[in-house]
N, C-alpha and C positions, 0 to 999 in steps of 0.2 A: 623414939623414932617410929611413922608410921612408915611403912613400907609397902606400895600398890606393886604385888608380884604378878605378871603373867605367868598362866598355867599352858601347856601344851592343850593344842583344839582336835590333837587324835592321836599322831608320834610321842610320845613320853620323853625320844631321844631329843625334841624339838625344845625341852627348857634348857636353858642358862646355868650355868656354872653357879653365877653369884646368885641366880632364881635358887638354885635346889638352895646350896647351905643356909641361905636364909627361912626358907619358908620349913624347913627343917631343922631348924636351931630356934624359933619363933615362938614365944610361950604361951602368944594371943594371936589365934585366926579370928576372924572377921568374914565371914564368905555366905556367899548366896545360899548355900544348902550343906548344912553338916555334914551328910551326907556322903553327899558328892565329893567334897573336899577331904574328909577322912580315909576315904576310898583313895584317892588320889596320893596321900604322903603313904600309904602304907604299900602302894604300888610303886611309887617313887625309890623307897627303900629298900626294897625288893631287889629292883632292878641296879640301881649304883651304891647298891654296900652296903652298911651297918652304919649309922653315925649314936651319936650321943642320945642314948634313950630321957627324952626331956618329959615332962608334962606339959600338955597343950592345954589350953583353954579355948574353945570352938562358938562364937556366937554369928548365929545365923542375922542376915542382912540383905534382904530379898525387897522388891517393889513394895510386897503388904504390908513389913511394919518400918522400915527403910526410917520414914522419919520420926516415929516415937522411938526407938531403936536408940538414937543419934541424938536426941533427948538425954536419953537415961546413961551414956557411956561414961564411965569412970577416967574423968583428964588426967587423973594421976595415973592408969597406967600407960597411958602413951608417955608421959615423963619421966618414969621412972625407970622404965621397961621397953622392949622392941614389941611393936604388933604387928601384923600383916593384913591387907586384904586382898583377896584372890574371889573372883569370879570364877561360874561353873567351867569355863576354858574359855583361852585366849586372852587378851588384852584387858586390865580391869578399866572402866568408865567408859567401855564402850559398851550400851544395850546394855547395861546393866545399873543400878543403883551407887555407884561406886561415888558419883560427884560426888553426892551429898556428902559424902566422908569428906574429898579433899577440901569441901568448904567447910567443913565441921574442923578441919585443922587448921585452915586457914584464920578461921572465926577463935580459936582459944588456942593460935599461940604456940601449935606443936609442930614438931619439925617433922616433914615426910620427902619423900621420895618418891616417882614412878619408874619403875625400871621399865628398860624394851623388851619387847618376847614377841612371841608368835600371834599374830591376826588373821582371822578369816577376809575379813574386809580389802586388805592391800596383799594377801595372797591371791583373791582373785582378781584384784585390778589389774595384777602383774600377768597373771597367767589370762586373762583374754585376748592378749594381743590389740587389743583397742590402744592406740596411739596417741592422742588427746592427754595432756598433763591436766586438764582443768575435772571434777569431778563431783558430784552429788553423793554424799552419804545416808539414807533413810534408815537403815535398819527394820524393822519390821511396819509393815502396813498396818490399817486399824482393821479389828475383825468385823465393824457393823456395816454392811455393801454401801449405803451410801458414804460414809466418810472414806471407806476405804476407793470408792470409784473418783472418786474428790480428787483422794491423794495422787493416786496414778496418773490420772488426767497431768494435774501439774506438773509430774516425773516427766511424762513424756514429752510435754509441749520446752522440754530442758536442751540449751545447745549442747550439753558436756554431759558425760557417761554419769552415770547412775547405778548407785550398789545397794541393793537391797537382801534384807534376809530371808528366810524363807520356812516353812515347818512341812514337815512328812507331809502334811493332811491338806496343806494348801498349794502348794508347789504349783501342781496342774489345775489347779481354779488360776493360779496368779498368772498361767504364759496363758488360758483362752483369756482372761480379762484383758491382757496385754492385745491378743489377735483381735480383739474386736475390736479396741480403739486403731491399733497400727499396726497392721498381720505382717507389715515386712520389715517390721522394726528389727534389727540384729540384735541379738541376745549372746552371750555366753552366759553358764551354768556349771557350776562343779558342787558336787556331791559328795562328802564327807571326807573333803580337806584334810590331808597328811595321812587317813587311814586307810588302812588293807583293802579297801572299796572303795577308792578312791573315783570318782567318775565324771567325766566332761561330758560338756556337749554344747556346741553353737551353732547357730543357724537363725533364722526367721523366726521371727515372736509363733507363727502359722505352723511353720514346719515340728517348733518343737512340741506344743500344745499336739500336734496328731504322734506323734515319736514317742512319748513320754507315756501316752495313751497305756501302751505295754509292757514301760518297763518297771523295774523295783524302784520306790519312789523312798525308800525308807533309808533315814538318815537324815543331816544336815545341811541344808542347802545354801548358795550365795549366789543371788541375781546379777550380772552386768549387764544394763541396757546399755547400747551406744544408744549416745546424743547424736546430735543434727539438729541446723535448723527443720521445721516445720516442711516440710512439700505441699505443696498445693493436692488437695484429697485424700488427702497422707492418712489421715483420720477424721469423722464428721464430731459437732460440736453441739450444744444444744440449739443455737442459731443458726446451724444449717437445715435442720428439723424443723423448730417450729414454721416457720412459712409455708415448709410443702403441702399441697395441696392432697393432703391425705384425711381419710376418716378419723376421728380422735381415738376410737380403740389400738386403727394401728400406729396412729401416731405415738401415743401413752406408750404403747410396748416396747417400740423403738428407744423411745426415751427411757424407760426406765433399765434395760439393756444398758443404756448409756453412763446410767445415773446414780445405780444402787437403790432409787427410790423405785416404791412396786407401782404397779400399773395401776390401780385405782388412787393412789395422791397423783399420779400425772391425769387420768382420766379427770379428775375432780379439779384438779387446775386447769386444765385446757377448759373443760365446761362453762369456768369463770370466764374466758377471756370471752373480748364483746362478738367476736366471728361466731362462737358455738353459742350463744345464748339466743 
């Protein structure tokens, strides 16, 4: 049997009865980072008792080799034997490599389970107080500015709330990206979920981009945009732009503000069109 265990996303106290005895009776980890996962059972231990000192077997299963990995796994011992997969915390097959596994059992035949546990994602949809049942899930944005200004664009022209994730290092680039498309977009944000530093904050996409400015950004983060329809000027488009009757320098800057693309592929496009030639 394979077994997809939820890991606690900061509280320890936050796993499951049937989480612990299994992933501590389990003679094959599967998880994103040895590491991290080792670090985890032996803290687990720790804290609710002594059980059955077993030998693990720990293979890593991360994004980079996820599917050679899933290649090379041995079907007999999911047949013969319990294995588990756990991600670095929280829910496994969310933002993490985890599918490929349950289709790797699906495909030869083995029997698995997902158990429920702890998520970052419906911890924060609950705690915004945003009222909308209907919901977008993205998980992390792309790091290159234009695909990443892509994605948002889409996020927000969404009627129903939207959960994205977040990193130390991007947090405050993502709520000014967010103020420049729609500064009065409502936002909630919480900051490292279940732990000792636990910390909210909602307001204005505007408000919190200046708020955030000064405080500790370090830790974990989880986005809630509220939906809505669109408002009329709510946010400009790249066809509210192009027409205006501007010089192509500041047009291009505008645009590329907008776009992720830099100011010289917008200057060099506009150039092309028949008005500036």
């Amino acid at each position: 049997m394979l077994y997809f265990i939820p890991t606690p996303i900061g509280n320890l106290e936050d796993i499951t009865i049937r989480s612990l005895r299994l992933l501590l009776s389990t003679p094959l980890i599967i998880c994103e980072d040895t590491r991290v996962a080792k670090k985890l059972i032996k803290l687990l231990k720790e804290r609710f008792g002594s059980f059955e000192d077993i030998e693990q077997k720990f293979i890593p299963f991360h994004s980079h080799n996820a599917q050679e990995t899933a290649k090379n796994l041995n079907i007999e011992d999911f047949l013969t034997s319990n294995a588990a997969y756990i991600s670095d915390a929280g829910m496994p097959c969310i933002s993490d490599p985890g599918s490929l596994l349950v289709k790797f059992a699906q495909e030869n035949g083995i029997a698995y389970e997902v158990l429920p546990g702890a998520n970052a994602l419906l911890l924060a949809l609950a705690a915004s107080g945003f009222e909308e049942t209907n919901f977008y899930f993205h998980g992390f944005l792309p790091h290159k500015k234009e695909a990443r200004a892509e994605e948002l664009r889409k996020i927000l022209s969404l009627e129903f709330n939207a959960v994205l994730y977040e990193s130390t290092h991007r947090i405050l680039q993502l709520l000014s990206e967010i103020a420049e498309f729609s500064p009065q977009r409502v936002i909630y944000i919480i900051k490292e979920a279940t732990k000792m530093y636990e910390t909210h904050y909602k307001g204005s996409a505007l408000e919190l981009a200046q708020k955030l400015k000064t405080a500790n950004l370090n830790g974990e983060w989880a986005v809630v945009i509220k939906g809505g329809k669109q408002r009329e000027g709510e946010y400009l488009r790249e066809d509210d732009i192009l027409p205006l009757p501007l010089p192509p320098k500041q047009k291009a800057k505008l645009l590329a503000k907008m776009t992720g693309k830099s100011v010289k592929e917008w200057y060099d496009i506009l150039l092309q069109k028949s008005n500036y030639l």
